[in-house]
Structure formats: C-alpha cells, structure tokens
C-alpha positions as CSV (number, residue, x, y, z in Angstrom):
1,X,-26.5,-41.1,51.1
2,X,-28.7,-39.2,48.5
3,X,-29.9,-35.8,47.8
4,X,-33.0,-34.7,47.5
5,X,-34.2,-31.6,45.9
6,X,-37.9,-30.2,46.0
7,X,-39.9,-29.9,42.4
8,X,-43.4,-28.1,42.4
9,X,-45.1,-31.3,41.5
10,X,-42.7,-34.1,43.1
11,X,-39.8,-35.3,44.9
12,X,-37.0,-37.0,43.3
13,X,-34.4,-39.4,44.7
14,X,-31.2,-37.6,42.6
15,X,-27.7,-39.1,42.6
16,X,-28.4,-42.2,45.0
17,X,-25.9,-45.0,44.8
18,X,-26.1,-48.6,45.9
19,X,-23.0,-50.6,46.8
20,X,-22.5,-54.4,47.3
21,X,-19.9,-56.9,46.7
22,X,-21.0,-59.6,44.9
23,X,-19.7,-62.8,45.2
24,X,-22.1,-65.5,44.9
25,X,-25.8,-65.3,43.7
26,X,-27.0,-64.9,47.2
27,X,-25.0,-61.5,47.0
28,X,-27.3,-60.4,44.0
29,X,-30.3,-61.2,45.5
30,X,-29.4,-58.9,48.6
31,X,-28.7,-56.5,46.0
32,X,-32.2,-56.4,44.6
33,X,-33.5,-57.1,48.0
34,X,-31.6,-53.3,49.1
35,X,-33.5,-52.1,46.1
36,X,-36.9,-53.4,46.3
37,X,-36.6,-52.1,50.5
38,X,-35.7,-48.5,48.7
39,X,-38.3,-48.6,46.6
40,X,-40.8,-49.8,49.3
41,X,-39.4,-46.8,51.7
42,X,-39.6,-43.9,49.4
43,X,-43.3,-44.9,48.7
44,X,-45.6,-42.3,47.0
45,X,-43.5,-39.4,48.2
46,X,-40.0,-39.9,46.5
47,X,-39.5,-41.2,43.0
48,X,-37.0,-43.6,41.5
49,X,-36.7,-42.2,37.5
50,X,-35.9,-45.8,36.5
51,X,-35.0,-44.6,33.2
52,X,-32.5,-43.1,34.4
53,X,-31.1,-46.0,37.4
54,X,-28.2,-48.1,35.9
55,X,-26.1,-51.2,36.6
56,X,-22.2,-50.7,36.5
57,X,-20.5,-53.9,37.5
58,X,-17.4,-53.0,38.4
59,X,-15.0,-56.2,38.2
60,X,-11.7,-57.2,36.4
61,X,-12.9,-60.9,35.9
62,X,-13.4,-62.0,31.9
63,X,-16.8,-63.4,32.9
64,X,-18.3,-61.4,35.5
65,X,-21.9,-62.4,37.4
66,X,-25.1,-61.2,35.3
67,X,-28.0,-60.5,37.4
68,X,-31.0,-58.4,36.4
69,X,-31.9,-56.1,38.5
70,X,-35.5,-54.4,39.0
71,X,-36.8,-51.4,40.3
72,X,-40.7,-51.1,40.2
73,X,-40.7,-54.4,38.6
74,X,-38.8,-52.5,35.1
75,X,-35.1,-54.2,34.3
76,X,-32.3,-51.4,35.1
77,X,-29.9,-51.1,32.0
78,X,-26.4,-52.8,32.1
79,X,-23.3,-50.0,31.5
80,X,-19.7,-50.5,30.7
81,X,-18.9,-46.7,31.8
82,X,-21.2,-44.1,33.5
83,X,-20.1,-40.0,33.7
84,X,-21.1,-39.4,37.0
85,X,-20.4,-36.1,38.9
86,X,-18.1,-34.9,36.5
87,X,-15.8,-38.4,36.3
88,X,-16.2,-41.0,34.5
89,X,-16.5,-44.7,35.9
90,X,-15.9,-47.6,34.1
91,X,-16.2,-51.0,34.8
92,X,-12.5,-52.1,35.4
93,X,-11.6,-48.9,37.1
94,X,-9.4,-47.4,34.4
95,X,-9.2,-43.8,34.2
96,X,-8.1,-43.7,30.8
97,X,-11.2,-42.1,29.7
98,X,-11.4,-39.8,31.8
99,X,-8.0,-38.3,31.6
100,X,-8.5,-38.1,27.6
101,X,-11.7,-36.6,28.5
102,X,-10.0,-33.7,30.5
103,X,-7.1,-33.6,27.9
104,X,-9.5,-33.1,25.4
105,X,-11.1,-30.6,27.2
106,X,-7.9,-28.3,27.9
107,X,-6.7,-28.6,24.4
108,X,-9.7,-26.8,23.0
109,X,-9.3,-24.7,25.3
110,X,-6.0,-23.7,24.3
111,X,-6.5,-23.8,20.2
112,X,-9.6,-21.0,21.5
C-alpha cells in the first residue's frame, strides 16, 4: 500500500513499506528483487527519494543477516529505530522508546 500525493513538478511515492521475512540469503535477494520491480514500475512518473528509503531489520538474533540493499543502484541506510507515523519502531520490537517518548511528551505538558 502507499500513498501518493500530487506536487506541481512531480509525484512522490510517500510512506511505502516493503515487508519480507528473511531467512536465508535467497530471502534478501527477493527483497532487492521486490525493490528493483518497484523501481522499474514507478518509472519516470513516481519517485523513490532514496535519501529518505531505509533498512530496519527487525530481528531478536545477536547476529542478524546484513544485506545491502539498492534502489536506483544507491545503498539504502541501515537503522536501529525509525519514527514512523507518529511511533517509533525499533529493531527488536520494544516500545520502550516510545512510551518514554509520549511520557516525555505529557510531562511538559503538565510543568506548562
């Protein structure tokens, strides 16, 4: 699923997520095969801001599978956490962060 809003010079891809499980290497090639077919599809008409596209391998193994992933032949940037839509997502799934985050948040609230 993604969203797509209209610019005066452009059209941008915003908020679009790939999902895989990855298990093998063979499961990170599919990966970058999904993206490569995105990239293909969209063509000239919708843009992938590939400064902006990130990795978060979500896993709670000590040494997870490293892959590097490509989109328009540029490496997309590894993350350990991404804020996304207001939550944020780390790579073991804790939501320590975020809860301090919104903690945070309602204590200055209240000392206002």
């Amino acid at each position: 699923m993604f969203v797509i809003f209209i610019n005066d010079t452009a059209l941008y891809a915003d908020d679009s997520k790939i999902f895989g499980a990855v298990k093998c290497i063979y499961d990170c090639e599919v990966v970058q095969t999904t993206l490569s077919n995105m990239d293909e599809w969209t063509g000239y008409n919708i843009q992938f801001n590939t400064s902006k596209c990130k990795v978060l391998t979500v896993t709670r193994k000590k040494q997870p599978m490293h892959y590097d992933y490509t989109l328009k032949n540029m490496q997309l940037t590894c993350v350990a956490e991404e804020n996304d839509l207001g939550t944020i997502g780390t790579s073991t799934l804790s939501w320590v962060k975020h809860i301090n985050a919104i903690v945070a948040k309602a204590i200055s609230y209240l000392v206002f």
